[in-house]
C-alpha positions as CSV (number, residue, x, y, z in Angstrom):
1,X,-10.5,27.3,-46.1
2,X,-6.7,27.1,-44.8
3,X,-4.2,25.4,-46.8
4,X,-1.0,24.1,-45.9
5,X,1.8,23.8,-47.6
6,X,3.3,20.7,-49.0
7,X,4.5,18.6,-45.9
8,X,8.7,18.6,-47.5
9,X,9.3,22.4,-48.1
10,X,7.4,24.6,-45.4
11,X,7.0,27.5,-48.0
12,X,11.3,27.1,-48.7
13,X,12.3,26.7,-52.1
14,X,13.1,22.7,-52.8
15,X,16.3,23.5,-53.1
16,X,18.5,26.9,-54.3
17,X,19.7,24.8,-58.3
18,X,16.7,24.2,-58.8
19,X,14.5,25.9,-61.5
20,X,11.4,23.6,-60.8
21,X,8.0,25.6,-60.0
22,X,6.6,22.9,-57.2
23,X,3.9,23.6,-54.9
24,X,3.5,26.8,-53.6
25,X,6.0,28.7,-56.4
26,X,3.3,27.7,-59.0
27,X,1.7,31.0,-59.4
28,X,-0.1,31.0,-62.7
29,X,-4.5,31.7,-62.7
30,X,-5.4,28.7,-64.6
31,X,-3.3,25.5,-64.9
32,X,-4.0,21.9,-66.8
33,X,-4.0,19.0,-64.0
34,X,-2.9,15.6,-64.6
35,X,-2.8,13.4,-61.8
36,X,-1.0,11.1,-60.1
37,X,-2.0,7.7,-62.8
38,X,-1.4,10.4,-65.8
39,X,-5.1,11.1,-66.2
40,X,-5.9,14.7,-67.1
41,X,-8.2,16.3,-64.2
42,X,-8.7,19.4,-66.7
43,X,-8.5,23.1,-66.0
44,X,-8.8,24.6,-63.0
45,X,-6.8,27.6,-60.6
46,X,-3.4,26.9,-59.2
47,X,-4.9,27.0,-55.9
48,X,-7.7,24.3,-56.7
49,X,-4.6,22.3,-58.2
50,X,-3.0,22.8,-55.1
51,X,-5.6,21.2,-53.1
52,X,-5.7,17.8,-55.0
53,X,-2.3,17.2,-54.6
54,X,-2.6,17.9,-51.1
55,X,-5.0,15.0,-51.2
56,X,-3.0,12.9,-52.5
57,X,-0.4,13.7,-50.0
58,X,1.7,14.4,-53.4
59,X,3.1,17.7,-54.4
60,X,2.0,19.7,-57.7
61,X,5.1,20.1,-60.2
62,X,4.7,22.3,-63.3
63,X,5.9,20.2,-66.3
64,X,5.6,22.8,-69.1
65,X,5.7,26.4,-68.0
66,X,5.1,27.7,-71.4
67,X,2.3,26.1,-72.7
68,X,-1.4,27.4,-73.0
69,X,-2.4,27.0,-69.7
70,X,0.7,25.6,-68.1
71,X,1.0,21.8,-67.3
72,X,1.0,21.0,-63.5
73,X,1.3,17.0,-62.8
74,X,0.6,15.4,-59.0
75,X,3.8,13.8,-57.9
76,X,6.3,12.5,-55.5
77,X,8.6,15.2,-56.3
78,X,11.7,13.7,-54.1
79,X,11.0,10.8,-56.2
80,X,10.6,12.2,-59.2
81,X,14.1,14.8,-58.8
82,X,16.0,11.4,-57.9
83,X,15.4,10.1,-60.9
84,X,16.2,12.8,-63.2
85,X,19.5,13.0,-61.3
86,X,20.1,9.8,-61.6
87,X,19.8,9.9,-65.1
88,X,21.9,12.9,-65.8
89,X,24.4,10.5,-64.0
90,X,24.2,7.4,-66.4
91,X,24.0,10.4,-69.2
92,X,27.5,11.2,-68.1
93,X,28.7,8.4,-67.4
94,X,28.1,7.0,-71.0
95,X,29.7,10.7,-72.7
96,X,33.5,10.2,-73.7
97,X,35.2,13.7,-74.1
98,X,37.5,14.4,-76.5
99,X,40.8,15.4,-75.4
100,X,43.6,17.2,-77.8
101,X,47.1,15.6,-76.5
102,X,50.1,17.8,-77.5
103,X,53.3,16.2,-79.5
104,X,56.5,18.2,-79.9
105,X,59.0,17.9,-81.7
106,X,61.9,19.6,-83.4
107,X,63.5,20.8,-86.8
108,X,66.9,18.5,-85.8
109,X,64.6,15.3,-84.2
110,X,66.6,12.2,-84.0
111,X,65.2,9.2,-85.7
112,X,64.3,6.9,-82.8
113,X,62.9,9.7,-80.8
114,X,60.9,10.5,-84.0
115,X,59.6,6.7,-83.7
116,X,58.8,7.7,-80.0
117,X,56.7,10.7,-80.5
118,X,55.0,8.7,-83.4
119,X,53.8,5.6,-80.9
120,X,53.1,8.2,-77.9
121,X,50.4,9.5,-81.1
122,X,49.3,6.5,-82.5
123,X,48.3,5.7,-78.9
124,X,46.2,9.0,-78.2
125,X,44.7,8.9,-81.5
126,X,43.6,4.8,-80.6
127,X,42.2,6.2,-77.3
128,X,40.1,8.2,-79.8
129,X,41.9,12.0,-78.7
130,X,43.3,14.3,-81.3
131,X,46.9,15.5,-81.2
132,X,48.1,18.3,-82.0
133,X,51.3,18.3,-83.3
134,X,54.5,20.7,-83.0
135,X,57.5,21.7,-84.3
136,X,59.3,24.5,-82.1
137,X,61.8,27.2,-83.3
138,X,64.7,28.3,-81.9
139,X,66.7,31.2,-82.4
140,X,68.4,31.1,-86.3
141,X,66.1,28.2,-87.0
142,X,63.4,30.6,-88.2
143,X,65.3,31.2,-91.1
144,X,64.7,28.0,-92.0
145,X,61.1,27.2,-91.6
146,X,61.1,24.5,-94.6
147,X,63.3,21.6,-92.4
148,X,60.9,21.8,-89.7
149,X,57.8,22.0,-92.3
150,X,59.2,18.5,-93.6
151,X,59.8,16.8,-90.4
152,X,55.8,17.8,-89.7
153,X,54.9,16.5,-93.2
154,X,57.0,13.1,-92.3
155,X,55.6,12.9,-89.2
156,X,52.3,13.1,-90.4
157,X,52.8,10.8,-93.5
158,X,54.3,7.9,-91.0
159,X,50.6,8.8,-88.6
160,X,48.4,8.7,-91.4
161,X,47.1,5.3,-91.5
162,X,45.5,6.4,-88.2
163,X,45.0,10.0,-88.5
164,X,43.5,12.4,-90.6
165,X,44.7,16.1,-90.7
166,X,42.0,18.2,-88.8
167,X,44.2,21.4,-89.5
168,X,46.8,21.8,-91.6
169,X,50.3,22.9,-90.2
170,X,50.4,27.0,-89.7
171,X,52.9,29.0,-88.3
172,X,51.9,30.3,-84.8
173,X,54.3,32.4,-83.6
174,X,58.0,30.4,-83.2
175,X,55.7,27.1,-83.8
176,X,54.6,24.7,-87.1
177,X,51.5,23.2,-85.7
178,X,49.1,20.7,-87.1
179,X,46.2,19.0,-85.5
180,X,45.0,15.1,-86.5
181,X,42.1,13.2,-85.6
182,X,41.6,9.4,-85.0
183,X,40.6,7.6,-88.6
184,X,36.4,7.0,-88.3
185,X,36.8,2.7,-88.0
């Protein structure tokens, strides 16, 4: 008896990103059938498999590769792949990354722009990023690591009712960086 392929593909793979075994690229002996209502048609060849879903006018997916035999479901498989990628979609949508903004300052930082660099933080760290904080050296002002060390710990100390220190300051090269998270609310 002559078989023909699944009316959507023509013996092509679905499409080249995807790792889904449909139709014809299901080449296992024995698989486990479940059809189209999610009723389990039992154990039977690939090509037998093949056959009912060509009945259906549906296509044959493999749902669990791995498993003892493998599990081949009767489908809409457009259908079905438009759906998992429009969930991964909402899935993204919904996921908030974390970014690390970068605040630098000085040994010899003025007051006010001290108050500057602390709103710019306070208003990364509300946005929920982390900031990474530091203090550059210049020249003769690594001999004097210990003014820049307490403009970090004031800075820090005037953050910390909305930060928590991640990382303490280190020396990294010419730089005194710490790194603070947002405060858990």
């Amino acid at each position: 008896m002559f078989i023909l392929p699944a009316k959507k593909f023509y013996g092509q793979k679905p499409n080249n990103q995807s790792k889904d075994l449909v139709n014809e690229w299901i080449r296992f002996p024995e698989v486990l059938l479940i059809g189209p209502q999610g009723e389990q048609l039992g154990v039977m060849s690939s090509r037998e498999a093949q056959l009912k879903a060509n009945e259906y006018e549906l296509d044959l997916l493999c749902v669990a590769p791995q498993a003892q035999p493998p599990v081949c479901k009767i489908i809409n498989y457009s259908k079905w792949r438009f759906e998992q990628q429009k969930k991964a979609r909402e899935a993204r949508k919904n996921q908030h990354v974390v970014d690390t903004k970068e605040v630098q300052l000085s040994p010899q930082i003025g007051v006010h722009d001290m108050e500057t660099k602390i709103r710019g933080a306070i208003k990364f760290l509300n946005e929920g990023n982390k900031v990474k904080v530091g203090v550059h050296f210049r020249g003769r002002q690594m001999a004097h690591i210990e003014v820049g060390q307490a403009v970090l710990d004031k800075f820090i100390e005037l953050v910390s009712e909305y930060a928590v220190i991640e990382k303490p300051a280190a020396m990294e090269g010419r730089w005194l960086i710490a790194i603070l998270a947002a405060k858990k609310k």
